[in-house]
C-alpha atoms as one frame of an Amber mdcrd trajectory, in Angstrom:
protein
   6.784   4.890  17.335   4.895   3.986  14.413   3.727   6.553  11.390  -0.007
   5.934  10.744  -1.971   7.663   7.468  -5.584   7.287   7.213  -7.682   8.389
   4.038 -11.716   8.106   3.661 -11.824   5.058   1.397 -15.481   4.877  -0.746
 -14.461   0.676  -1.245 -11.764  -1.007  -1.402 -10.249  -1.671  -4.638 -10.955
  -5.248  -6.033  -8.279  -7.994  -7.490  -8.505  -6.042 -11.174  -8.027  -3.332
 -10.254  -5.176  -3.634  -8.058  -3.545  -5.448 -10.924  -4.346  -2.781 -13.285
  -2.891  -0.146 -10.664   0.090  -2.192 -10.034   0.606  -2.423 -13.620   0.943
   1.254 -14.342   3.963   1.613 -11.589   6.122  -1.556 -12.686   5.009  -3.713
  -9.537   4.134  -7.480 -10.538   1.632  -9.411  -8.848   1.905 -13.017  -8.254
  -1.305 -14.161  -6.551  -5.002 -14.408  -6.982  -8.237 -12.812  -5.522  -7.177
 -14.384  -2.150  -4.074 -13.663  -1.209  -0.638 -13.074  -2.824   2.582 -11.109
  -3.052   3.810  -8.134  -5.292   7.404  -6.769  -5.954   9.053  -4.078  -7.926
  10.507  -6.596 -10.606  14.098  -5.279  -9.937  15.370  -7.241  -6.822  19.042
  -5.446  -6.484  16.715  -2.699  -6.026  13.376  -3.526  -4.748  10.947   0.143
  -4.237   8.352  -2.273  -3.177   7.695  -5.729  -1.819   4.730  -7.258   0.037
   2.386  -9.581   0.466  -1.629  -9.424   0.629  -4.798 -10.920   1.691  -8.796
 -10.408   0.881 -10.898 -11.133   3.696 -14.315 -12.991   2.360 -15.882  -9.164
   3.093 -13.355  -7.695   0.160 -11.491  -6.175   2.578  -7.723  -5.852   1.764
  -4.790  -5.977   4.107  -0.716  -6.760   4.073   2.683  -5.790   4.557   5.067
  -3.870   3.076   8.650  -3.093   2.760  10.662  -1.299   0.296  13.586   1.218
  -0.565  12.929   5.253   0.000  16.139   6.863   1.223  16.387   3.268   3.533
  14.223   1.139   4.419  10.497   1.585   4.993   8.380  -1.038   6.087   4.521
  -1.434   7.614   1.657  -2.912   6.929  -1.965  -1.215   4.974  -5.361  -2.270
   5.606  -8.399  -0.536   3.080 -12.028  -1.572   3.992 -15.050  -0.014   3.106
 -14.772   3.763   4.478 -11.287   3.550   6.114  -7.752   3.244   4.167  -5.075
   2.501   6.697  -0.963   2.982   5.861   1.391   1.884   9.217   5.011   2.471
   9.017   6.771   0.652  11.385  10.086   1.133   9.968  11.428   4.602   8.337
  14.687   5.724   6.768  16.299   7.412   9.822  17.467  10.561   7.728  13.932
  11.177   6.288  12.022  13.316   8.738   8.906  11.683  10.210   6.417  14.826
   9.138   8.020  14.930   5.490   7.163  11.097   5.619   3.548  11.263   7.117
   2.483  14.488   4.896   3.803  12.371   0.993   1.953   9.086   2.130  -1.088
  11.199   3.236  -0.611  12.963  -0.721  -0.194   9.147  -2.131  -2.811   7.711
   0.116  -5.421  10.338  -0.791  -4.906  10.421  -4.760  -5.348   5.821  -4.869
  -8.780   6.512  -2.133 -10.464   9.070  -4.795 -10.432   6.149  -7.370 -12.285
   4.162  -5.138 -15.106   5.926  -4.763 -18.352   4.510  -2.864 -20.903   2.452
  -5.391
């Protein structure tokens, strides 16, 4: 059964800004304002690794995988009002609630720099 974290999202973040964030926490874009991929730039030990996609609206969606006591993997989806985290795969010895409760912590803290224009 899938994990899903919602947040109030004012916008979604644009192509700058997502490169700015990314920059601050080691993960590399390779891509443009369309679509792309990202990675932690350590791949014997990848925290992160995706891909991405603007719709022509500016809305941003994706998947995800990466390394947090196992695997994790899902997909994310912000739009205007809505940020959307779904984890389809967890780390079997992290509990689900421990899970849900830090991405609803991470979630929250990247929507309240996106705040509505």
């Amino acid at each position: 059964m899938p994990v899903i974290v919602t947040q109030p999202l004012g916008r979604p973040p644009t192509f700058a800004e997502l490169q700015a964030l990314a920059g601050k926490h080691d993960v590399q874009i390779t891509g443009d304002a369309s679509a792309g991929s990202f990675h932690h730039p350590d791949p014997r030990q990848p925290k992160v690794q995706g891909d991405y996609a603007f719709d022509s609206n500016g809305d941003i969606h994706g998947k995800f995988s990466g390394q947090v006591l196992g695997k994790l993997a899902g997909s994310f989806m912000f739009t205007a009002g809505k940020a959307e985290i779904i984890i389809n795969e967890k780390p079997f010895l992290l509990p689900e609630a421990v899970l849900q409760s830090t991405v609803a912590v991470v979630l929250k803290d990247f929507c309240a720099k996106f705040p509505a224009v």
